[in-house]
C-alpha positions as a printed Julia matrix, in Angstrom:
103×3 Matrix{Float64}:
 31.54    7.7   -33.92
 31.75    4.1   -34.62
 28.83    1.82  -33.21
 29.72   -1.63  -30.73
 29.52   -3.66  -34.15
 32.37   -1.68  -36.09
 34.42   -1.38  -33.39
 34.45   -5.04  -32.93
 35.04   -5.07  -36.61
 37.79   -2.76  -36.51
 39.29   -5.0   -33.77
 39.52   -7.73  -35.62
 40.88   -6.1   -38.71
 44.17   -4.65  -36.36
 44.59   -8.32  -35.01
 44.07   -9.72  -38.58
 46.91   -7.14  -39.44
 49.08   -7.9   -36.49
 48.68  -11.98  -37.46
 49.92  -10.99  -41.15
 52.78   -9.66  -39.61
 53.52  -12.75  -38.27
 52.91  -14.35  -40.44
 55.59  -12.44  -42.78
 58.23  -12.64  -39.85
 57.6   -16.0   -40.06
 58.52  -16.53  -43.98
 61.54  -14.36  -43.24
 62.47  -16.53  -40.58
 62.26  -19.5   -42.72
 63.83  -17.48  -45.46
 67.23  -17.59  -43.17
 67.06  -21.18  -42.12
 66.63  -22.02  -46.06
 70.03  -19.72  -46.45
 72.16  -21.42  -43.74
 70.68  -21.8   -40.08
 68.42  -20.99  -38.36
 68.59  -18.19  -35.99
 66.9   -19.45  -33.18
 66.13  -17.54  -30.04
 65.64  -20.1   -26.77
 63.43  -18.09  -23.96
 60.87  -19.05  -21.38
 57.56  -19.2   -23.45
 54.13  -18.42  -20.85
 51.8   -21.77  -22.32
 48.82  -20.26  -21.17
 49.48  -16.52  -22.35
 50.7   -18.23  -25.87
 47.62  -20.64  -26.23
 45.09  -17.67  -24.93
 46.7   -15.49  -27.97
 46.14  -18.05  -30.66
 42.79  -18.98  -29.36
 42.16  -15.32  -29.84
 43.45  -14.86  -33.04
 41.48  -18.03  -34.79
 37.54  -16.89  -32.91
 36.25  -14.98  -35.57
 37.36  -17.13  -38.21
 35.4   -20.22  -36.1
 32.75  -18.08  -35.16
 32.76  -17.11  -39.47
 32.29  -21.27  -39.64
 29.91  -21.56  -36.78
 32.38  -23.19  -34.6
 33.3   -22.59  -31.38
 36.79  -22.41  -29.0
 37.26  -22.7   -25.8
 40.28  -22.57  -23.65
 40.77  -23.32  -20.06
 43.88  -21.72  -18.61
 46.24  -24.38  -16.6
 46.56  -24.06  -13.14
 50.05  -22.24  -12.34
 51.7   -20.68  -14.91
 53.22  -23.81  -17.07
 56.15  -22.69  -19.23
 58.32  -24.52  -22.21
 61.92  -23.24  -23.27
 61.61  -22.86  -26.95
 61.92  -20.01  -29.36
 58.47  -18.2   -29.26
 58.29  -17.33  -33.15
 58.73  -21.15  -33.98
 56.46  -21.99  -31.16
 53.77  -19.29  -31.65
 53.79  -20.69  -35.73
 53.55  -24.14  -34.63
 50.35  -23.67  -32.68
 48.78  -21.78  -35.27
 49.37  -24.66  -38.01
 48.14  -26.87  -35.28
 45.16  -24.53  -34.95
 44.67  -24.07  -38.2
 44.71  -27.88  -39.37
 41.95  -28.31  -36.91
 39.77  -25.84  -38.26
 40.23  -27.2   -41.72
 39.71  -30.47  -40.66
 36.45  -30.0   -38.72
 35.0   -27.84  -41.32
């Protein structure tokens, strides 16, 4: 039996893998737009659901460099057309940058 502390661990080291993932779809992605076009996919993209998922993914590395995030969700449900992979990674440099930045 695993205690509240290695659970939260273990949580965080299945979203880790999940980002990696990504992260590799990503580079594969990129891979095919270096090889000819890109193959991108336009769809309705939730702003809040995709910010609230990146803001997730970066807290432990703030908390790891004793910052903090915070996100407050927009009223309504504000949505962009845009292919979600490109999107998703352009947040997360964004995200990232910031974090680098203010370290």
């Amino acid at each position: 039996m695993l205690n509240e502390k290695q659970t939260e661990y273990i949580k965080h080291i299945c979203e880790a893998a999940g980002n990696m993932d990504r992260l590799v779809q990503n580079l594969l992605e990129l891979a095919k737009i270096d090889a000819g076009g890109p193959e991108l996919k336009l769809e309705t993209v939730n702003v809040n659901e995709l910010v609230s998922e990146t803001v997730e993914e970066f807290r432990l590395q703030a908390k790891a460099r004793e910052q903090e995030m915070q996100f407050e969700k927009a009223k309504g449900e504000p949505e962009v057309q845009g292919d979600l992979l490109s999107t998703a990674q352009a947040l997360r440099n964004l995200v990232s940058n910031a974090h680098q930045i203010h370290n």
